[in-house]
C-alpha positions in Angstrom: -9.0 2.2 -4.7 -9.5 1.6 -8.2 -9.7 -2.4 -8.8 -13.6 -2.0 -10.2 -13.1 0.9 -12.9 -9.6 -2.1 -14.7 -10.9 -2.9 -17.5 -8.3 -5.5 -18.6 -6.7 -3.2 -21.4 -5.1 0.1 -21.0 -6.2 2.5 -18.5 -5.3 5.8 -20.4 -7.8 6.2 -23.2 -6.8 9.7 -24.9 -10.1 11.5 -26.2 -11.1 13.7 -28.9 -11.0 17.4 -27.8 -14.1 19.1 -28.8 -14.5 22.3 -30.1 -16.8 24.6 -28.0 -17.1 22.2 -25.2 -15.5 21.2 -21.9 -11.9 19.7 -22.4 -11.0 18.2 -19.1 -7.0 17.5 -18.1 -5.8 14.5 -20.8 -4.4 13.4 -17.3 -7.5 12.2 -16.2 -8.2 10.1 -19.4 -9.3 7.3 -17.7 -11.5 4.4 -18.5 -13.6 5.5 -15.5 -16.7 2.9 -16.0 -17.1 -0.1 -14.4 -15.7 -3.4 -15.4 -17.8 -6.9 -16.1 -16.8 -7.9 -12.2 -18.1 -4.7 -10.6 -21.2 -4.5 -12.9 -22.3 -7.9 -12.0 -21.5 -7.8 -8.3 -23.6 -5.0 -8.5 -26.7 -6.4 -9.9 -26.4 -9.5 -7.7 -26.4 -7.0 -4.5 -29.0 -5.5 -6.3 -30.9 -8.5 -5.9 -30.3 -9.2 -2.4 -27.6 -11.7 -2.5 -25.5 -11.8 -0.1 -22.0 -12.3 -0.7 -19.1 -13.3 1.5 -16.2 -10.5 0.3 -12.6 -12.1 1.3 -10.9 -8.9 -0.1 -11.9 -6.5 3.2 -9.0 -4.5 4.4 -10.8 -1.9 6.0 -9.8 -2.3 10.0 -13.0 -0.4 11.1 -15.1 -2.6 9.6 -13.3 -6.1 10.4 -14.6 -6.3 14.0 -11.3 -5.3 16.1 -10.8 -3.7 19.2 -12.0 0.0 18.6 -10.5 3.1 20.3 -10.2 3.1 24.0 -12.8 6.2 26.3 -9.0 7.4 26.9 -8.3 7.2 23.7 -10.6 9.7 22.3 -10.2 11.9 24.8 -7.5 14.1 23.2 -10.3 14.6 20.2 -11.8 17.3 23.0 -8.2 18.8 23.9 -9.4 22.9 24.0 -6.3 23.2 22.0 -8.4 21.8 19.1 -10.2 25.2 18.8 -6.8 26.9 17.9 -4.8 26.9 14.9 -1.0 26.5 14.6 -0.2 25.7 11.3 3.3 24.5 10.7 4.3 22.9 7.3 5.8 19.7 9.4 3.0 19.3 11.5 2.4 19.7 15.4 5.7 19.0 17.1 4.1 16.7 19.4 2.5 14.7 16.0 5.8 14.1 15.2 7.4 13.1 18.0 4.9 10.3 18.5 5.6 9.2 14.6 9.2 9.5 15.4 8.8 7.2 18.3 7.5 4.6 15.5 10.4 4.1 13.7 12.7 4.1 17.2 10.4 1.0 18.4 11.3 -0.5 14.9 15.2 -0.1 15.7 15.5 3.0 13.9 16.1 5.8 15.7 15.0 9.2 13.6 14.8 13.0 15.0 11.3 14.5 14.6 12.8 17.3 12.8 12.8 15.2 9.7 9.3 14.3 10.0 6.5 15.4 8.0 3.2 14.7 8.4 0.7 14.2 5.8 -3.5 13.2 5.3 -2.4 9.9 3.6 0.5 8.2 2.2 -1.4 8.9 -1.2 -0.3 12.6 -0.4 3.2 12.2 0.7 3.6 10.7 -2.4 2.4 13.1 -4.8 4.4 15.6 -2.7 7.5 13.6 -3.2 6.4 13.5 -6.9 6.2 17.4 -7.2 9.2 17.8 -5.2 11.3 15.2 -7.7 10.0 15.5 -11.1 9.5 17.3 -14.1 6.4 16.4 -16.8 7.5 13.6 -18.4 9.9 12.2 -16.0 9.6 8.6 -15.3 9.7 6.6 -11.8 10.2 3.0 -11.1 7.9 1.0 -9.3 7.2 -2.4 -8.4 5.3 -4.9 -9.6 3.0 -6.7 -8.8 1.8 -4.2 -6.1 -0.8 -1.1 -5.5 -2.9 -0.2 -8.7 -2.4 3.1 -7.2 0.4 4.0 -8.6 -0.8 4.4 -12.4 -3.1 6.9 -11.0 -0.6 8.5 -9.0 1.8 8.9 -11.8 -0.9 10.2 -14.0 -2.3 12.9 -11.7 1.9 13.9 -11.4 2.3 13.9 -14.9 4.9 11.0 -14.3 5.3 8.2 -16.4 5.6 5.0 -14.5 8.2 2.3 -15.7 7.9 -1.0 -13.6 10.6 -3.0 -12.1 9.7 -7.2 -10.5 9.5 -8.7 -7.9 11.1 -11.6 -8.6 10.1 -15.3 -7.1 12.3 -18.1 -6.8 10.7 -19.9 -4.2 11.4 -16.5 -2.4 10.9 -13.2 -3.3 13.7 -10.5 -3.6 14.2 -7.5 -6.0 15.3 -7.7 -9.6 18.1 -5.3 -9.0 19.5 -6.0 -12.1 16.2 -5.3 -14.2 16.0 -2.0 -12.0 20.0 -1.1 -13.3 19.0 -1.9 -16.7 15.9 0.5 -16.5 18.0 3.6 -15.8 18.4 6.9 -17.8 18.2 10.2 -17.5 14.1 10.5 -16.9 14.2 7.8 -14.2 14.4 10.5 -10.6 12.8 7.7 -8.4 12.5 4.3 -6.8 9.0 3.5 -5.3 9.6 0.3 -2.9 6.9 -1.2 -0.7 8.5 -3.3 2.3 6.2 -5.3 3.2 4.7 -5.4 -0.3 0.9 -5.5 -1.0 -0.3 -8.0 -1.8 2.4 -10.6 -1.6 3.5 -9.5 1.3 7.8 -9.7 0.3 10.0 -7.8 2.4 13.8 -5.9 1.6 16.1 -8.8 2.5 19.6 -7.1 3.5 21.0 -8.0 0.3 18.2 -6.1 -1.4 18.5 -3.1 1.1 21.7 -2.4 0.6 22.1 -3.2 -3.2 19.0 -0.7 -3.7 20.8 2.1 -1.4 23.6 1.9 -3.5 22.2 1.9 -7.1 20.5 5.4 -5.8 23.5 7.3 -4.3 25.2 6.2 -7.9 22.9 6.8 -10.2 21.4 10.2 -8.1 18.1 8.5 -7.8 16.0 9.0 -4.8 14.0 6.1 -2.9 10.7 6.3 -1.8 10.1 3.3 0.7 6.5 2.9 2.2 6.8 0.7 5.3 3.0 1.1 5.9 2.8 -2.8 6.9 6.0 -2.8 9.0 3.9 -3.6 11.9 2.5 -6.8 10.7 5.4 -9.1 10.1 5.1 -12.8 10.2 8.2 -13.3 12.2 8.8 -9.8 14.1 11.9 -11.0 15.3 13.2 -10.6 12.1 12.4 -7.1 11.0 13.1 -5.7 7.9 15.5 -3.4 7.7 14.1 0.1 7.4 14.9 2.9 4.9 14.8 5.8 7.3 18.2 4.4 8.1 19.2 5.2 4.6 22.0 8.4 4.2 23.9 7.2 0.8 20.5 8.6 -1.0 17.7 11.1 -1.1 14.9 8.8 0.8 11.4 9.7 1.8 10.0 6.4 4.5 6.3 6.6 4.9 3.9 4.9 7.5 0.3 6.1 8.7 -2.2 5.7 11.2 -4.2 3.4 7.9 -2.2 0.6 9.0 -0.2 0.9 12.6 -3.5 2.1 14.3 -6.6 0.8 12.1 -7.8 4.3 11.9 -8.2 5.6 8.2 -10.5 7.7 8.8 -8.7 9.7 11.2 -6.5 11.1 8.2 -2.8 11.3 9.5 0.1 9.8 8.0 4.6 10.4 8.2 7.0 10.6 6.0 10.7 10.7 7.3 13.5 12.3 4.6 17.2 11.4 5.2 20.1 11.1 2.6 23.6 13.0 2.9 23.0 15.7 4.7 23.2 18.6 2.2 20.9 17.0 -0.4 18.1 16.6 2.6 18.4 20.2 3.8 17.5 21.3 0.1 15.1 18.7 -0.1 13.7 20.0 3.6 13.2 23.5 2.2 11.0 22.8 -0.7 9.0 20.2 1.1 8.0 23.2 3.4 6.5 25.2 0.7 4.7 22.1 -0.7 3.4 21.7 2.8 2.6 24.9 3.3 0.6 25.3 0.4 -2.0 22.6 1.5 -1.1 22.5 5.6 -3.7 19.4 5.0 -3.8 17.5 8.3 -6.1 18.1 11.0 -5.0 19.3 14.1 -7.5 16.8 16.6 -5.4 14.0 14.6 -2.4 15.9 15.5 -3.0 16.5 18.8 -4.0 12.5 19.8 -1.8 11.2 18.0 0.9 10.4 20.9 -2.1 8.7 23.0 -3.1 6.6 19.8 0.7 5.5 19.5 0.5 4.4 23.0 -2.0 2.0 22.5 -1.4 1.2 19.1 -0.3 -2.7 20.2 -3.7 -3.6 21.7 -4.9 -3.5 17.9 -1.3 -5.1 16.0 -1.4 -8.1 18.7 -5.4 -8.7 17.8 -4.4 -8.4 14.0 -1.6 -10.2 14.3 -3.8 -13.4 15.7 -6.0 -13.0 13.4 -3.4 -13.1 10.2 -2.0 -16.0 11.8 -5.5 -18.2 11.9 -6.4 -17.2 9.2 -2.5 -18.3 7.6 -3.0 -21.2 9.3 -6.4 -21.9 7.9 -5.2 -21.1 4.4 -2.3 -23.5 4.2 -4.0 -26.4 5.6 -6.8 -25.7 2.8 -4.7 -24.7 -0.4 -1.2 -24.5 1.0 0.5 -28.2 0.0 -1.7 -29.8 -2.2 -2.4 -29.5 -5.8 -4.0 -27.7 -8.2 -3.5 -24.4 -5.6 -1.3 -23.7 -3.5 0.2 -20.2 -1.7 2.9 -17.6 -2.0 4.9 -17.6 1.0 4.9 -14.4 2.6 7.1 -12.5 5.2 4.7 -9.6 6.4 1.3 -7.6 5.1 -2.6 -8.1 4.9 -2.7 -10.3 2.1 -2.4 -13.7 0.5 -1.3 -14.7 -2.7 -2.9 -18.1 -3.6 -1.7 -19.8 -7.3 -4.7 -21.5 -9.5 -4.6 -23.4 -12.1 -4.0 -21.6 -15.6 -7.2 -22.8 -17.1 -9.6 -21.3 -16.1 -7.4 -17.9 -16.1 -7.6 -16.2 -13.1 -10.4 -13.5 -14.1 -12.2 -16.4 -15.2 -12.4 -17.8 -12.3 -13.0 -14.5 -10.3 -15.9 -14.0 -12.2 -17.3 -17.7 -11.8 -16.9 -17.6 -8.2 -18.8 -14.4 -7.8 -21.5 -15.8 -9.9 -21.6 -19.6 -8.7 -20.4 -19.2 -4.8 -21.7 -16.0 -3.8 -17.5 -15.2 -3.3 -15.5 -11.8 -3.7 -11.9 -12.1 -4.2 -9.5 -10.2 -6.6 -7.3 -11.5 -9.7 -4.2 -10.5 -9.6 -3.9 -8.5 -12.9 -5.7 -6.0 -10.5 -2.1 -6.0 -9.1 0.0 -6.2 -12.1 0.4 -10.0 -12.0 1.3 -11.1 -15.7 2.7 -14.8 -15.5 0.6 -17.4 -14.1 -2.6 -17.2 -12.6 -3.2 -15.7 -8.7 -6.4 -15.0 -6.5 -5.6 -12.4 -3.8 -7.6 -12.6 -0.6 -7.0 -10.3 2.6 -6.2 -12.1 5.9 -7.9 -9.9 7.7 -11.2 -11.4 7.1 -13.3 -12.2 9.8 -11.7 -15.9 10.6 -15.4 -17.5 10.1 -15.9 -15.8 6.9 -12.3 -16.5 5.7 -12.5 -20.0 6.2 -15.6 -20.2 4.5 -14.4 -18.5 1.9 -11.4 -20.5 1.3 -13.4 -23.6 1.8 -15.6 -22.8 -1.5 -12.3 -21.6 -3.5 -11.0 -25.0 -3.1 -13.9 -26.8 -3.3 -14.4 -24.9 -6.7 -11.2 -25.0 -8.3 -10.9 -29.1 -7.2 -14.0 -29.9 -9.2 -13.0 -28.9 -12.5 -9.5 -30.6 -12.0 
């Protein structure tokens, strides 16, 4: 992801085109060096310091349960010497992806499922499906830096909408509304949102479905976190059950089974039934021309689902110690204190506005050894916010949040 090549200013920088030399794609015109933070986190590793990184999202590497002997198993099916490409995906793949949103209360047929390597691809498919050069997309903010990048690479512009926070968070439908024209084809919402972890309240849901079908928008909803709510009695409501709009609902094995590197991800389409059936038969061409999933993936993917709860339960406890941990450090007391939030990886915690937050980033890399994020790498632009992932290692985490507070409390 790109946090290290945000330079603070903006990240298109158009370039001379030279005569009688290699002109690359102006949609690539990106300020691709490294900023002050990775430079100097760099030299410091470079020097053998060892520094305690709270921004670690990647499952493999946060010491979790790993797959199961009967888990890997399928990865030697003989079947994974054949090859039967289908622009979905194996029916079996999507069974077991259809199965994810049934256990979320929303019942979907595996006929509307296609499978991708990555939500990153199912969006840019969505993108090619939806747009023309030029044609703009809403999407939130603050969330993924990925976006720009995505929007760039689809020759999209990207127009952002809030998240709003009133001691809660919910969508600025009205600011979306006022947003519209004739370039705008999409809505990009993430339920739970990264990093502040806000889910679609009801009102939200409903209010956004109905702006789309009116304004022949579609809505791209990317439920990737669904699993990890902080009250899963209370689930968001899901897109997939969406049928007044065009909508594409993505999850992956990234998130639901820890496994990256495995490369599989869904994406369910529904919307009045006419408008999904043309939508269904250009999706097939895009996903015939790549057919980019691998079939072992395919092919274990039911067995993965089945034990897919072993891993959420263990990262469940661990969000909760380390929520727990957080709040009692920098939860209630002045100068910090955190966002509440209903679902996700991440936390959101609120500094003071002097130092600003990139500031103070770069003095706790330098002075306490610490890695966290700003939150202009998320497209934070009122106040100041440090994001940290809750899916730390709980001795490392507390650690961590120990010398943020410690830090920020001696220069108040």
């Amino acid at each position: 992801i790109p946090y290290y090549h945000q330079q603070l200013t903006p990240h298109r920088q158009p370039r001379q085109q030279a005569k009688g030399q290699m002109n690359f794609s102006r949609r690539t015109d990106w300020e691709c060096s490294e900023n002050t933070f990775a430079k100097r986190l760099a030299e410091g590793r470079a020097q053998g310091i060892d520094y305690l990184d709270l921004t670690g999202s990647n499952i493999p590497h946060c010491g979790f349960p790993s797959l199961s002997p009967h888990a890997l198993q399928p990865l030697s099916h003989p079947d994974n010497t054949r090859y039967n490409p289908d622009p979905q995906g194996l029916s079996c793949a999507r069974k077991a992806a259809a199965s994810w949103f049934h256990d979320r209360g929303t019942p979907v047929s595996h006929d509307d499922i296609y499978l991708t390597a990555s939500t990153s691809e199912a969006y840019s498919w969505c993108l090619r499906l939806l747009t023309n050069p030029g044609d703009s997309i809403l999407v939130p903010q603050p969330s993924y830096p990925l976006f720009r990048y995505l929007g760039d690479l689809n020759d999209v512009t990207i127009q952002h909408y809030d998240w709003l926070f009133d001691g809660d968070w919910h969508l600025d439908i009205a600011g979306i509304a006022a947003q519209l024209n004739e370039s705008v084809k999409a809505i990009i919402v993430v339920s739970p949102n990264n990093p502040t972890g806000s889910c679609l309240t009801k009102s939200d849901h409903d209010a956004l479905c109905k702006l789309a079908a009116e304004n022949h928008l579609a809505i791209l909803s990317d439920e990737v976190f669904a699993d990890y709510l902080v009250d899963p009695t209370c689930p968001s409501p899901s897109m997939a059950s969406n049928t007044q709009a065009l909508t594409f609902t993505f999850g992956g094995a990234s998130k639901t089974l820890g496994l990256p590197q495995m490369k599989i991800a869904w994406m369910h389409v529904s919307g009045p039934t006419a408008l999904t059936r043309a939508a269904k038969e250009r999706l097939d061409v895009i996903a015939d021309t790549f057919l980019s999933v691998n079939t072992p993936s395919q092919l274990a993917l039911e067995t993965w689902m089945t034990e897919r709860h072993t891993l959420i339960n263990a990262i469940q406890e661990r969000l909760a110690r380390n929520t727990d941990v957080l709040m009692s450090l920098a939860g209630k007391d002045e100068p910090t204190n955190v966002y509440p939030r209903a679902g996700g990886w991440s936390a959101v915690i609120r500094t003071p506005a002097e130092p600003d937050e990139w500031s103070t980033t770069m003095a706790l890399l330098e002075s306490e050894h610490l890695i966290v994020h700003p939150g202009c790498f998320y497209g934070f632009t009122r106040g100041a916010h440090l994001v940290v992932s809750l899916v730390t290692p709980e001795a490392d985490f507390e650690a961590g949040i120990r010398k943020i507070h410690s830090w920020i409390h001696a220069r108040d």
